[in-house]
PQR file with spaces between the fields and no chain letter, atoms N, CA, C, O and H, PARSE charges and radii, in Angstrom:
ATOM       1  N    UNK     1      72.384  106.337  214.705 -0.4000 1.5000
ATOM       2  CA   UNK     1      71.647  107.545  214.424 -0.0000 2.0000
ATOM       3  C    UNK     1      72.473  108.781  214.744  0.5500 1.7000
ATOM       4  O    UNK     1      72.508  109.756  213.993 -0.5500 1.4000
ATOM       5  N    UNK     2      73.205  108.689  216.013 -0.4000 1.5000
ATOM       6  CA   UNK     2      73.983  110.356  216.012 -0.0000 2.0000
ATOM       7  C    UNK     2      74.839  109.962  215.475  0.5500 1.7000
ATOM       8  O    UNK     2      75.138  110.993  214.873 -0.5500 1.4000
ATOM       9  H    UNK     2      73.177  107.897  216.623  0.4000 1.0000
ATOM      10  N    UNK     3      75.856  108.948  215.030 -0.4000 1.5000
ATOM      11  CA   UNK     3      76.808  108.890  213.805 -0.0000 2.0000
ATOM      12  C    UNK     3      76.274  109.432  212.284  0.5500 1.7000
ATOM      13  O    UNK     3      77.035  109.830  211.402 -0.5500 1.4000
ATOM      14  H    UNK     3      75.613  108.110  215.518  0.4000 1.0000
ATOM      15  N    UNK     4      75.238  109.380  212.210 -0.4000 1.5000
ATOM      16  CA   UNK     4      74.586  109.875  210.901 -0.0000 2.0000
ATOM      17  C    UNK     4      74.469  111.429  211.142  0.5500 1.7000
ATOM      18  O    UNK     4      75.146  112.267  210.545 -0.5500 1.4000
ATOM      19  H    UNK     4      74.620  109.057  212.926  0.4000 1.0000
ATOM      20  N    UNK     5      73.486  111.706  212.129 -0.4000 1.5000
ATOM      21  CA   UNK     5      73.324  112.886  212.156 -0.0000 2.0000
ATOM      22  C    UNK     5      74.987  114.009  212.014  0.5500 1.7000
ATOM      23  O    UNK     5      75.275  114.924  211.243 -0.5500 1.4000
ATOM      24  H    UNK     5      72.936  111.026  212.614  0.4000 1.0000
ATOM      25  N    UNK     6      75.692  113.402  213.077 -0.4000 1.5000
ATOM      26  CA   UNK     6      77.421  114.239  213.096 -0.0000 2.0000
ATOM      27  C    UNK     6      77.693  114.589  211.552  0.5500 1.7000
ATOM      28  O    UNK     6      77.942  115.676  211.030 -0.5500 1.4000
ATOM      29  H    UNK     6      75.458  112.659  213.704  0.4000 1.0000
ATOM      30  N    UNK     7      77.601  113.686  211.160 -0.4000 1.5000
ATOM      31  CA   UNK     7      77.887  113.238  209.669 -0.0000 2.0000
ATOM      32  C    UNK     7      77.284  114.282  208.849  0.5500 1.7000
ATOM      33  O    UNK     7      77.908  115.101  208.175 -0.5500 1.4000
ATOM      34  H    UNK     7      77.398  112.804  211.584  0.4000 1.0000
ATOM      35  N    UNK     8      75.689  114.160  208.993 -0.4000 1.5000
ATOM      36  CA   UNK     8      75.567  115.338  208.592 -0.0000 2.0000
ATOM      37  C    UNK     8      75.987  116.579  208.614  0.5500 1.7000
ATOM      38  O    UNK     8      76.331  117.247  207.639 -0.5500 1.4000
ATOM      39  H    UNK     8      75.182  113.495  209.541  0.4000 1.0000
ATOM      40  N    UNK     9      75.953  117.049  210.250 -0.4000 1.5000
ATOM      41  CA   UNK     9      76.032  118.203  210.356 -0.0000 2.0000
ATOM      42  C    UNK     9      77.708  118.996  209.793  0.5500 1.7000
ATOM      43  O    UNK     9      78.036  120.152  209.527 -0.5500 1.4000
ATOM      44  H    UNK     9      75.674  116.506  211.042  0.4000 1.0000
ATOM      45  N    UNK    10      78.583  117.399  209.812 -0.4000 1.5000
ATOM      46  CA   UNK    10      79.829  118.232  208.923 -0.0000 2.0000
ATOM      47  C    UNK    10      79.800  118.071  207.885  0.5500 1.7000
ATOM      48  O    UNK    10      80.883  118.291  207.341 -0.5500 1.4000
ATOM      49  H    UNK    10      78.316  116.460  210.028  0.4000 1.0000
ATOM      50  N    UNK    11      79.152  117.814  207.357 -0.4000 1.5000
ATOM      51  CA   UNK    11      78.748  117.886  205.623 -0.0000 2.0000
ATOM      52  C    UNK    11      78.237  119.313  205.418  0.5500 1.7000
ATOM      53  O    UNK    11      78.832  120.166  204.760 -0.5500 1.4000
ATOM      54  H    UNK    11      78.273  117.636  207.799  0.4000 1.0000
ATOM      55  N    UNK    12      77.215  119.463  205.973 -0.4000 1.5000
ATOM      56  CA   UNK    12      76.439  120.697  205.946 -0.0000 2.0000
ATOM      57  C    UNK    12      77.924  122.096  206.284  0.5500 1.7000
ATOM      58  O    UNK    12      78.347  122.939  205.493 -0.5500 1.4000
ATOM      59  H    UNK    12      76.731  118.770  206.508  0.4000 1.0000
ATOM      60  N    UNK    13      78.274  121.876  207.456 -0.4000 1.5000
ATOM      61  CA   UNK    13      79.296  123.102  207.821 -0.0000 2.0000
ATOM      62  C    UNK    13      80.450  122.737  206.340  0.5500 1.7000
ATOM      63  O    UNK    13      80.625  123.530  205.415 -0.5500 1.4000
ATOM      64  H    UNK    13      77.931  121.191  208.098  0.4000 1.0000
ATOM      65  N    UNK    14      81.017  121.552  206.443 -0.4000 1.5000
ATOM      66  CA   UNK    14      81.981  121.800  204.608 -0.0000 2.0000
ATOM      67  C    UNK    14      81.399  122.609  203.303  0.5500 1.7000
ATOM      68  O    UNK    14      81.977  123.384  202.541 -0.5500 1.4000
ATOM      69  H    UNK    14      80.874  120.908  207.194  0.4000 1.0000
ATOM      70  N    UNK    15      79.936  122.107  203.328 -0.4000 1.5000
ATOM      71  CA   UNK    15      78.906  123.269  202.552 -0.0000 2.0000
ATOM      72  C    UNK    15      79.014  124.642  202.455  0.5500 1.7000
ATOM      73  O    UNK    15      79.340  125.381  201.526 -0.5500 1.4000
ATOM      74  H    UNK    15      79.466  121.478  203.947  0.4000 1.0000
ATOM      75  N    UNK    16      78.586  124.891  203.908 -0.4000 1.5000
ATOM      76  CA   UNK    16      78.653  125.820  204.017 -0.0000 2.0000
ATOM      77  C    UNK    16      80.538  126.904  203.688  0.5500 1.7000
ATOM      78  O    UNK    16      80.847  127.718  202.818 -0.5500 1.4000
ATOM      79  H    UNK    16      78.322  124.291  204.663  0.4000 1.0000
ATOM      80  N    UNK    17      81.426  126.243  205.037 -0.4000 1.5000
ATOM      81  CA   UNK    17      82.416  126.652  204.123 -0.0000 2.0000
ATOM      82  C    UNK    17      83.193  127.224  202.369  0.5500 1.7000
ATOM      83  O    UNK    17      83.862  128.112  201.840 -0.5500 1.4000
ATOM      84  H    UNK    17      81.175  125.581  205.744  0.4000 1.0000
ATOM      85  N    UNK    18      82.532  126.037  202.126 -0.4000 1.5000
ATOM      86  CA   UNK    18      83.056  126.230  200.684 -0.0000 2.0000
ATOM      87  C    UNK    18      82.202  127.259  200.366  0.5500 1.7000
ATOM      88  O    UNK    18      82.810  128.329  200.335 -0.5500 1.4000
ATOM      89  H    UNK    18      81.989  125.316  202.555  0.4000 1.0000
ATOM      90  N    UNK    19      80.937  127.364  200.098 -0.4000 1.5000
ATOM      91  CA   UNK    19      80.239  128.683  199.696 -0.0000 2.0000
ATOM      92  C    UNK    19      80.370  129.590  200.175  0.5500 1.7000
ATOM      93  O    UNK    19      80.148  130.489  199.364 -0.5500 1.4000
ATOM      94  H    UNK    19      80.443  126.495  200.123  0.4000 1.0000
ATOM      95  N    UNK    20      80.716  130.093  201.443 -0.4000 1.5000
ATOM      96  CA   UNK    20      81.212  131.485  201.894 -0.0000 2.0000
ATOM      97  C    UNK    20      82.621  131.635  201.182  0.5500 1.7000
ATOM      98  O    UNK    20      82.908  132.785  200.851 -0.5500 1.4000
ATOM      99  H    UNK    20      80.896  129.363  202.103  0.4000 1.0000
ATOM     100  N    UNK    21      83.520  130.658  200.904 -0.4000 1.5000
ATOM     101  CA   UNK    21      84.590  130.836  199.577 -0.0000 2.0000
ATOM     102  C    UNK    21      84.294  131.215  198.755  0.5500 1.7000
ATOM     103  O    UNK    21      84.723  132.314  198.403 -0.5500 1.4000
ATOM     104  H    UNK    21      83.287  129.723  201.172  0.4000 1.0000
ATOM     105  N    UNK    22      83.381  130.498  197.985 -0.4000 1.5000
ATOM     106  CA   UNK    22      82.945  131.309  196.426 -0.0000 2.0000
ATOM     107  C    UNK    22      82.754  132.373  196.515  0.5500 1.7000
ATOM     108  O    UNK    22      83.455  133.138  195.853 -0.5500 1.4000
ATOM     109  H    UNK    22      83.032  129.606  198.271  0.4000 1.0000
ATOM     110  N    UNK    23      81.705  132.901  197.386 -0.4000 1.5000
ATOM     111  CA   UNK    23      80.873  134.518  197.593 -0.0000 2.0000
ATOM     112  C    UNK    23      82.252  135.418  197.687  0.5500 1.7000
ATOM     113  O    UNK    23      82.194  136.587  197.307 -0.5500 1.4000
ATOM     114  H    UNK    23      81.135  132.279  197.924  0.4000 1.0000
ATOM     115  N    UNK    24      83.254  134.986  198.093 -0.4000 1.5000
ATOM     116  CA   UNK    24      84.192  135.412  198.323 -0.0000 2.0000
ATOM     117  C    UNK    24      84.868  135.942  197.637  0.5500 1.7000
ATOM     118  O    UNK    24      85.333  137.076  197.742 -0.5500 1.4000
ATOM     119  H    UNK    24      83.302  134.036  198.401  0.4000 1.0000
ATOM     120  N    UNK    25      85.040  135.002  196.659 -0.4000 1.5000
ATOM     121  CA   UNK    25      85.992  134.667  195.475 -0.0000 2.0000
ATOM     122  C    UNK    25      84.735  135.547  194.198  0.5500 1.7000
ATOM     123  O    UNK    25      85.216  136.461  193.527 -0.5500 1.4000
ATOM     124  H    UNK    25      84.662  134.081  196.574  0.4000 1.0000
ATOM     125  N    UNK    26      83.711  135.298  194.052 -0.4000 1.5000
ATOM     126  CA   UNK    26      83.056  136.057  193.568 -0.0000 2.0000
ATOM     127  C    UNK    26      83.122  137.972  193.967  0.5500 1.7000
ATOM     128  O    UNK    26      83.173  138.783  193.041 -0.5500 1.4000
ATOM     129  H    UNK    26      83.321  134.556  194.596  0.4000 1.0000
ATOM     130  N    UNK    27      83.110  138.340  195.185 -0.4000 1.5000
ATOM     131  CA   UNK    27      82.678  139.471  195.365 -0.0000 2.0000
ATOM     132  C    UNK    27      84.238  139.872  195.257  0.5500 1.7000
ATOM     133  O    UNK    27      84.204  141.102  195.220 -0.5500 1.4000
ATOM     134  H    UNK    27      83.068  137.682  195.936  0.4000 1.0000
ATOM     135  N    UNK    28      85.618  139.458  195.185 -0.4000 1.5000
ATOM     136  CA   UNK    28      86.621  140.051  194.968 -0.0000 2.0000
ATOM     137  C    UNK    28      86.778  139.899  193.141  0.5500 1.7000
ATOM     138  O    UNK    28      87.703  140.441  192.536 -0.5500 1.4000
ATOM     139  H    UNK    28      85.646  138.459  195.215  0.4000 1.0000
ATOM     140  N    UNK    29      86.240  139.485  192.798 -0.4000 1.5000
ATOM     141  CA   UNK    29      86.452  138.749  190.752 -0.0000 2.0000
ATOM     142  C    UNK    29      84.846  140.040  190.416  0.5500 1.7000
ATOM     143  O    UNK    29      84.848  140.268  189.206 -0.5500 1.4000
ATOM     144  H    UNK    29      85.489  139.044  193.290  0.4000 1.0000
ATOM     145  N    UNK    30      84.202  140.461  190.795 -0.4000 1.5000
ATOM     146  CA   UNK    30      83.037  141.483  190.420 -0.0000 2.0000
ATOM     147  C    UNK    30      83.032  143.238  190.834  0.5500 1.7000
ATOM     148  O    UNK    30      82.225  144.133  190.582 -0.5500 1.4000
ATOM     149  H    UNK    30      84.201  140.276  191.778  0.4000 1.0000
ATOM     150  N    UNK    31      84.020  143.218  191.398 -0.4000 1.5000
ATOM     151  CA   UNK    31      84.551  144.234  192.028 -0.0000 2.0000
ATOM     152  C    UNK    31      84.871  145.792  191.112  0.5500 1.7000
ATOM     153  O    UNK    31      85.955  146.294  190.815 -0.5500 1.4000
ATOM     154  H    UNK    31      84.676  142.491  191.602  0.4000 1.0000
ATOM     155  N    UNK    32      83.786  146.165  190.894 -0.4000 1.5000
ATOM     156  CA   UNK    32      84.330  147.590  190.080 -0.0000 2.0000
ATOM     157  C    UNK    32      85.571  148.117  190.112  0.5500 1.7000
ATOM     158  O    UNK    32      85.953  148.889  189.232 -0.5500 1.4000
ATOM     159  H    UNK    32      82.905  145.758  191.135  0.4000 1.0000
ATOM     160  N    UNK    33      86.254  147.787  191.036 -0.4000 1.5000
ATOM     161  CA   UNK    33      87.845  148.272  190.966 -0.0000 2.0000
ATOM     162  C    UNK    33      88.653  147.406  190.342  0.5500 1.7000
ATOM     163  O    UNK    33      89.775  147.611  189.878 -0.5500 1.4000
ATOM     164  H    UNK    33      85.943  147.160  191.751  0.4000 1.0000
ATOM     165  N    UNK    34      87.996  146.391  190.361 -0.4000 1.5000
ATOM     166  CA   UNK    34      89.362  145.133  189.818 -0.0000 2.0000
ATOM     167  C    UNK    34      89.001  145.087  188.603  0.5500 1.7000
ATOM     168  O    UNK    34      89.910  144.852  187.808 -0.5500 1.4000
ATOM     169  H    UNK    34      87.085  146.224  190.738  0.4000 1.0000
ATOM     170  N    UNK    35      87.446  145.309  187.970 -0.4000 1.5000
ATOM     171  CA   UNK    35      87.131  145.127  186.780 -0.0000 2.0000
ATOM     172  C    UNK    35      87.525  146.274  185.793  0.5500 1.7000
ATOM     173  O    UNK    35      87.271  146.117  184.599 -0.5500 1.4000
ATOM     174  H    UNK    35      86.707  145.500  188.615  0.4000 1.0000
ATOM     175  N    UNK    36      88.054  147.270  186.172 -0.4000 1.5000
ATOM     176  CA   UNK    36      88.582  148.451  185.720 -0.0000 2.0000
ATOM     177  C    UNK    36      90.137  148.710  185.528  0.5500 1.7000
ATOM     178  O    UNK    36      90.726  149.416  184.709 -0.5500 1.4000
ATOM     179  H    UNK    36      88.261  147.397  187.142  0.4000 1.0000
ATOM     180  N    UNK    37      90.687  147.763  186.734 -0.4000 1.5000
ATOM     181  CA   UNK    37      91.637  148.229  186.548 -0.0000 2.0000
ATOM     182  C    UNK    37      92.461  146.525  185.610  0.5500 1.7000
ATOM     183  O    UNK    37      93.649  146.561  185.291 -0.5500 1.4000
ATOM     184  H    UNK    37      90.209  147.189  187.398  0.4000 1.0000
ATOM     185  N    UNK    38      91.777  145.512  185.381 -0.4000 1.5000
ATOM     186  CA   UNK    38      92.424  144.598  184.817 -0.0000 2.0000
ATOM     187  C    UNK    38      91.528  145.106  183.048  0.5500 1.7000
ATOM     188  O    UNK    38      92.093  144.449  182.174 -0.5500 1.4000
ATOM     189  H    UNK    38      90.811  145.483  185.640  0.4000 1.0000
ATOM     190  N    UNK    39      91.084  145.464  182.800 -0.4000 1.5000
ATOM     191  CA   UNK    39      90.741  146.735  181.266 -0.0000 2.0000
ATOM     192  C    UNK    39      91.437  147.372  181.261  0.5500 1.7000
ATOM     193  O    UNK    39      91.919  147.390  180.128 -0.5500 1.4000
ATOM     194  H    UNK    39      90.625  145.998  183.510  0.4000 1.0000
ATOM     195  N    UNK    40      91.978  148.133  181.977 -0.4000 1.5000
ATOM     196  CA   UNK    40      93.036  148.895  181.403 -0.0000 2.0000
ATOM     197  C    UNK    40      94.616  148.247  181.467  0.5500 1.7000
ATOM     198  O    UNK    40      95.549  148.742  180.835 -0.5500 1.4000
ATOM     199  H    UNK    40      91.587  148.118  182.897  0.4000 1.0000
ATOM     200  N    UNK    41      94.734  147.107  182.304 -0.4000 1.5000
ATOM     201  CA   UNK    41      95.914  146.436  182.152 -0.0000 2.0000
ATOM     202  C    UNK    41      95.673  145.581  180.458  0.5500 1.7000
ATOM     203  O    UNK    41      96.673  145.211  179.844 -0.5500 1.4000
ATOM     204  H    UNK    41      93.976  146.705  182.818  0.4000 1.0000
ATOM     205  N    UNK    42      94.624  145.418  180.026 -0.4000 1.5000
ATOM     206  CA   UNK    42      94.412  144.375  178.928 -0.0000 2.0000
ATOM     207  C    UNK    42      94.136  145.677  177.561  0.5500 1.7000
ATOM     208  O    UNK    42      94.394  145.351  176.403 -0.5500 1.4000
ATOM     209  H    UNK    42      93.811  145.719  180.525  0.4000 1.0000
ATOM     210  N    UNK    43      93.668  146.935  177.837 -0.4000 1.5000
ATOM     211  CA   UNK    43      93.731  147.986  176.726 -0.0000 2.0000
ATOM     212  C    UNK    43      95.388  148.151  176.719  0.5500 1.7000
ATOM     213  O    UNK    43      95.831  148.485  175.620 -0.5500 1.4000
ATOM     214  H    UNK    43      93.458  147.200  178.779  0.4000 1.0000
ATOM     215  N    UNK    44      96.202  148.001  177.595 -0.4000 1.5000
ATOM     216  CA   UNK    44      97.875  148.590  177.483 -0.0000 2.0000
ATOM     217  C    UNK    44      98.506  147.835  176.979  0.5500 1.7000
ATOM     218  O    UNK    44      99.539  147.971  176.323 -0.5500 1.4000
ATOM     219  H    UNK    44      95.842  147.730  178.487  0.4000 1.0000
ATOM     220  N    UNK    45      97.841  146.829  177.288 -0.4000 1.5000
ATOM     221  CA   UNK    45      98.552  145.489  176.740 -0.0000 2.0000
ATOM     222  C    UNK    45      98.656  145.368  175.183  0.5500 1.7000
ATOM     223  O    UNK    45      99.592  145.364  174.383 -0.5500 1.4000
ATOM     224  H    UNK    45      97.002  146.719  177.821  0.4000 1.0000
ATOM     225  N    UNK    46      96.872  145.241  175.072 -0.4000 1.5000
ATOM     226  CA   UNK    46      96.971  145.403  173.306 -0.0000 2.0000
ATOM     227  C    UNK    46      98.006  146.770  172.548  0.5500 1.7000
ATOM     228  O    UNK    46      98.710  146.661  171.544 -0.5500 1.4000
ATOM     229  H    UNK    46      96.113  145.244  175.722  0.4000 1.0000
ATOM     230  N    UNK    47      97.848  147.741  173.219 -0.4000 1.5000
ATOM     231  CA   UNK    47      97.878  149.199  172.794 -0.0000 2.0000
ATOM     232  C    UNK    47      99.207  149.151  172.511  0.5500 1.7000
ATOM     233  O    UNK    47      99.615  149.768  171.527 -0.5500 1.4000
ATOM     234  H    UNK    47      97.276  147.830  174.034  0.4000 1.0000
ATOM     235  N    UNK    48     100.323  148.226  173.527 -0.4000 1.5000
ATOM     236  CA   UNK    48     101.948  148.067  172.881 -0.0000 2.0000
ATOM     237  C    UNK    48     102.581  147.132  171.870  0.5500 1.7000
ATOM     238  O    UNK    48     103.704  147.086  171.368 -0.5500 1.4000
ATOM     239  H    UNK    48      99.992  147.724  174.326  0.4000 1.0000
ATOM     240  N    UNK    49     101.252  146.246  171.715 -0.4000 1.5000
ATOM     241  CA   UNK    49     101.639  145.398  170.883 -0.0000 2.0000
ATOM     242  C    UNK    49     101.787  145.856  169.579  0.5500 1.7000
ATOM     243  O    UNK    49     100.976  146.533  168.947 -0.5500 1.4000
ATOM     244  H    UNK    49     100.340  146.283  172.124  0.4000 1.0000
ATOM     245  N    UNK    50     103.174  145.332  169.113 -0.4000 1.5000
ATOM     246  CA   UNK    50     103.695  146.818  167.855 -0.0000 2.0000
ATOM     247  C    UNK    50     102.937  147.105  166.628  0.5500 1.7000
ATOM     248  O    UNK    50     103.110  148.134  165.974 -0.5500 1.4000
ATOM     249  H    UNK    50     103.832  144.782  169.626  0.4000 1.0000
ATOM     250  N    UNK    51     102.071  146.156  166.313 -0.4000 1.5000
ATOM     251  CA   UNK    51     101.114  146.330  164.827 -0.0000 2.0000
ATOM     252  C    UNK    51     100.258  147.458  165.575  0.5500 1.7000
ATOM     253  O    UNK    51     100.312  148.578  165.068 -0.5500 1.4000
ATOM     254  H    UNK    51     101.930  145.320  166.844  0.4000 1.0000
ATOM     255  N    UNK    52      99.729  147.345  166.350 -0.4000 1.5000
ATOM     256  CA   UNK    52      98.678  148.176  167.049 -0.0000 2.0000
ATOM     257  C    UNK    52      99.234  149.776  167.105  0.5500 1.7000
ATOM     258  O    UNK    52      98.881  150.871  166.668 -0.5500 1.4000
ATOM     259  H    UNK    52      99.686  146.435  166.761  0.4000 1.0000
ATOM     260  N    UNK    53     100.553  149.093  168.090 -0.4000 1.5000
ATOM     261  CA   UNK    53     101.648  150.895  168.503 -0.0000 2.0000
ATOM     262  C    UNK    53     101.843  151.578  167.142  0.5500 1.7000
ATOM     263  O    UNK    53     101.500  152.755  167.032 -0.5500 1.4000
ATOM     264  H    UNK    53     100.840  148.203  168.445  0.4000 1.0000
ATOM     265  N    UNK    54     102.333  150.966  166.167 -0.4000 1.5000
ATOM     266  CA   UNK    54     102.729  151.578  164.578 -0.0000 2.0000
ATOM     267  C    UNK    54     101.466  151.932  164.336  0.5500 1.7000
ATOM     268  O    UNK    54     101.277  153.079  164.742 -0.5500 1.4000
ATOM     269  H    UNK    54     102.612  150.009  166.256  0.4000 1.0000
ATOM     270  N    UNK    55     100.278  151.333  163.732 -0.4000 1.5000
ATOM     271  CA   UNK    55      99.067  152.130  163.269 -0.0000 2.0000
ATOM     272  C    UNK    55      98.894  152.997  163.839  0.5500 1.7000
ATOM     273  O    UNK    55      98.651  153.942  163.089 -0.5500 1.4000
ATOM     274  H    UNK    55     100.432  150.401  163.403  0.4000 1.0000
ATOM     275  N    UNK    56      98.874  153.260  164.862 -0.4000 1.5000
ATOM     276  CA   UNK    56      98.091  154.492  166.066 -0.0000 2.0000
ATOM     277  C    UNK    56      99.430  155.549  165.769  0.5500 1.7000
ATOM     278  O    UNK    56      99.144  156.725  165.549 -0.5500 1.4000
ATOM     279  H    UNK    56      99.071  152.492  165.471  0.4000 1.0000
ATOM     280  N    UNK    57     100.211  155.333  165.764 -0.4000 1.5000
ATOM     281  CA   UNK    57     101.504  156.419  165.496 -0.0000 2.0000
ATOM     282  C    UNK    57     101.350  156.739  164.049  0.5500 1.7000
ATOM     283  O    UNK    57     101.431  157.955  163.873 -0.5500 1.4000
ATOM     284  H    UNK    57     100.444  154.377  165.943  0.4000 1.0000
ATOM     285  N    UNK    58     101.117  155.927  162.737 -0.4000 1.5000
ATOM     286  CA   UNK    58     100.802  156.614  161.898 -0.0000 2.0000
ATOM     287  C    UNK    58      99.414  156.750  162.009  0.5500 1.7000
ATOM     288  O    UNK    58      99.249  157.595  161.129 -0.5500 1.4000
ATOM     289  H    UNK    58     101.052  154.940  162.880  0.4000 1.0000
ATOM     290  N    UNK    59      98.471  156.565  162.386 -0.4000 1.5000
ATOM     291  CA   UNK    59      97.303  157.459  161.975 -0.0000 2.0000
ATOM     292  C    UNK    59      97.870  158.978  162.852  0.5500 1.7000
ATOM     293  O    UNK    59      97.871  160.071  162.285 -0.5500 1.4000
ATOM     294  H    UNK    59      98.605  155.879  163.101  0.4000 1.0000
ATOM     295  N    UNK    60      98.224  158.831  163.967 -0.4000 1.5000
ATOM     296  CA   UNK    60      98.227  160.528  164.614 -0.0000 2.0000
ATOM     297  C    UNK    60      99.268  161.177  164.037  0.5500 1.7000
ATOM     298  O    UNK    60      99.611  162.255  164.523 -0.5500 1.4000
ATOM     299  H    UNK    60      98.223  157.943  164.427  0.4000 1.0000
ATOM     300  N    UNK    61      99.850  160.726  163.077 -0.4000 1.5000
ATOM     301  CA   UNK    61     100.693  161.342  162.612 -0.0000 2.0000
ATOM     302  C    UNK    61      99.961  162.057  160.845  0.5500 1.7000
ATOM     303  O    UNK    61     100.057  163.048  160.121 -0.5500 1.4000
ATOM     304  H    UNK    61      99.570  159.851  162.682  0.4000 1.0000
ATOM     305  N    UNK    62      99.369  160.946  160.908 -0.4000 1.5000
ATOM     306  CA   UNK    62      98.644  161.556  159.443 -0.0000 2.0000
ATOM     307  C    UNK    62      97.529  162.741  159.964  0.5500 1.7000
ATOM     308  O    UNK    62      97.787  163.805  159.401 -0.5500 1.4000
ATOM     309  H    UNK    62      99.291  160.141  161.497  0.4000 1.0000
ATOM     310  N    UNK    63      96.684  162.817  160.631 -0.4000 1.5000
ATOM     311  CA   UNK    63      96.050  163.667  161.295 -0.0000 2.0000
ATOM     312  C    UNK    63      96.625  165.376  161.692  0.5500 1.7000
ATOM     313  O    UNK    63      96.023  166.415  161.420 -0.5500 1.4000
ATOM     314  H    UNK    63      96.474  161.953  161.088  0.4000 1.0000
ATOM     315  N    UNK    64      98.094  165.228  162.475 -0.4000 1.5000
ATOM     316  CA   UNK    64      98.462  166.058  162.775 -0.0000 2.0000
ATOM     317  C    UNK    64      99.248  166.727  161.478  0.5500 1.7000
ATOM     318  O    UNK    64      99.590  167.910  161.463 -0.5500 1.4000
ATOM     319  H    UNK    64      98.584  164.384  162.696  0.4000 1.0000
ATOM     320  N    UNK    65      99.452  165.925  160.540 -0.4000 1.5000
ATOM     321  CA   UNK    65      99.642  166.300  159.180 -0.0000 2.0000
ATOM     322  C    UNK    65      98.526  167.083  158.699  0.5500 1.7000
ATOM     323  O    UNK    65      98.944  168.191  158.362 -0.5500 1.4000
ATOM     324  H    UNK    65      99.174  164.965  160.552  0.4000 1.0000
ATOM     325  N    UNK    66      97.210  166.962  158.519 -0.4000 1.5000
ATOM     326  CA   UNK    66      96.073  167.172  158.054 -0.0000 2.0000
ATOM     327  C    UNK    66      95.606  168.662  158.764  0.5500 1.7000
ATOM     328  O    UNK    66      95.045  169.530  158.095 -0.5500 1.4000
ATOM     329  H    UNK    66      96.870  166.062  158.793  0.4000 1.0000
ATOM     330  N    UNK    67      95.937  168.836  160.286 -0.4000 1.5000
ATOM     331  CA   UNK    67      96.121  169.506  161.123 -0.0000 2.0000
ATOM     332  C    UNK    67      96.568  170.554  160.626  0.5500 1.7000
ATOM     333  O    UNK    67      95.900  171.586  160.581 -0.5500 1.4000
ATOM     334  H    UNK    67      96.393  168.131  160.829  0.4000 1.0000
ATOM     335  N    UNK    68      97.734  170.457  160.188 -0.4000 1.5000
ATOM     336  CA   UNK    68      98.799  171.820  159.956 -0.0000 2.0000
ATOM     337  C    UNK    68      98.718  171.998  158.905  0.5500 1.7000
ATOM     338  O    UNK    68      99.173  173.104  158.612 -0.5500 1.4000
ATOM     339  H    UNK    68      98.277  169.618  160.224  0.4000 1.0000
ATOM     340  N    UNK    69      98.221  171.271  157.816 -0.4000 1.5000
ATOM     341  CA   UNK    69      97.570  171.563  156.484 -0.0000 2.0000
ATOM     342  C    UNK    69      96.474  172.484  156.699  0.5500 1.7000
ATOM     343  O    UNK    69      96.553  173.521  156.041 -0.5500 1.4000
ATOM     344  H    UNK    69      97.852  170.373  158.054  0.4000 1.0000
ATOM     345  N    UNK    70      95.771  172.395  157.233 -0.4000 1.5000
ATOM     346  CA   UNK    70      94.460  173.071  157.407 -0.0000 2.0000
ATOM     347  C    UNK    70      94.711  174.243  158.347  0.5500 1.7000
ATOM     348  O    UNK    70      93.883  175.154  158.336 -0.5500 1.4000
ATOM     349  H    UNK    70      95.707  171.552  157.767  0.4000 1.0000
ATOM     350  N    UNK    71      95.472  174.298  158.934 -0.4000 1.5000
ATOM     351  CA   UNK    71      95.956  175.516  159.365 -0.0000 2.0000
ATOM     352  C    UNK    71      96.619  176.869  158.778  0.5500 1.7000
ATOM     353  O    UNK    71      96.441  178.075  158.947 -0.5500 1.4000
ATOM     354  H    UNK    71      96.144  173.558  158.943  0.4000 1.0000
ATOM     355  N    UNK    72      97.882  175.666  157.630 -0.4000 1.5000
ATOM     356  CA   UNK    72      97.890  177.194  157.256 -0.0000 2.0000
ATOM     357  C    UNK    72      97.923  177.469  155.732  0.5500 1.7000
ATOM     358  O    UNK    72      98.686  178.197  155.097 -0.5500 1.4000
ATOM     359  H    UNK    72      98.027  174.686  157.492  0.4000 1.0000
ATOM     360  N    UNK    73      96.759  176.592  155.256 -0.4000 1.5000
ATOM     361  CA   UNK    73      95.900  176.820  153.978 -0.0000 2.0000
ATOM     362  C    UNK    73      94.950  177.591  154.088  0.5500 1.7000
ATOM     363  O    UNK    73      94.225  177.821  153.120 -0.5500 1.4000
ATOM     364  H    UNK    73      96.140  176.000  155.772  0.4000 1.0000
């Protein structure tokens, strides 16, 4: 009977362990700072990838074209 019970009670504390890990591992992975700042590591990311970099350089380039058209028409 206290071989069972021991038994239990380190079952229960490994339990427990491991779930104060997760909460852990959760409250650093939910983190308004980390969730912000790995979006903007993953917007930079896309944003250099060169099909992406070329469109965005010609659209602001067609714009700022459109720009100075309209300026001094």
């Amino acid at each position: 009977m206290a071989r069972d019970t021991d038994r239990i009670e380190r079952e229960i504390e490994a339990a427990r362990n491991q779930l104060a890990s997760t909460l852990d591992e959760l409250s650093v992975r939910a983190s308004p700072k980390r969730i912000a700042e790995n979006t903007k590591q993953s917007l930079l990311a896309k944003m250099n990838e060169p099909p992406v970099k070329y469109t965005l350089i010609g659209v602001g380039a067609v714009v700022a074209v459109l720009i100075v058209r309209r300026f001094f028409n």
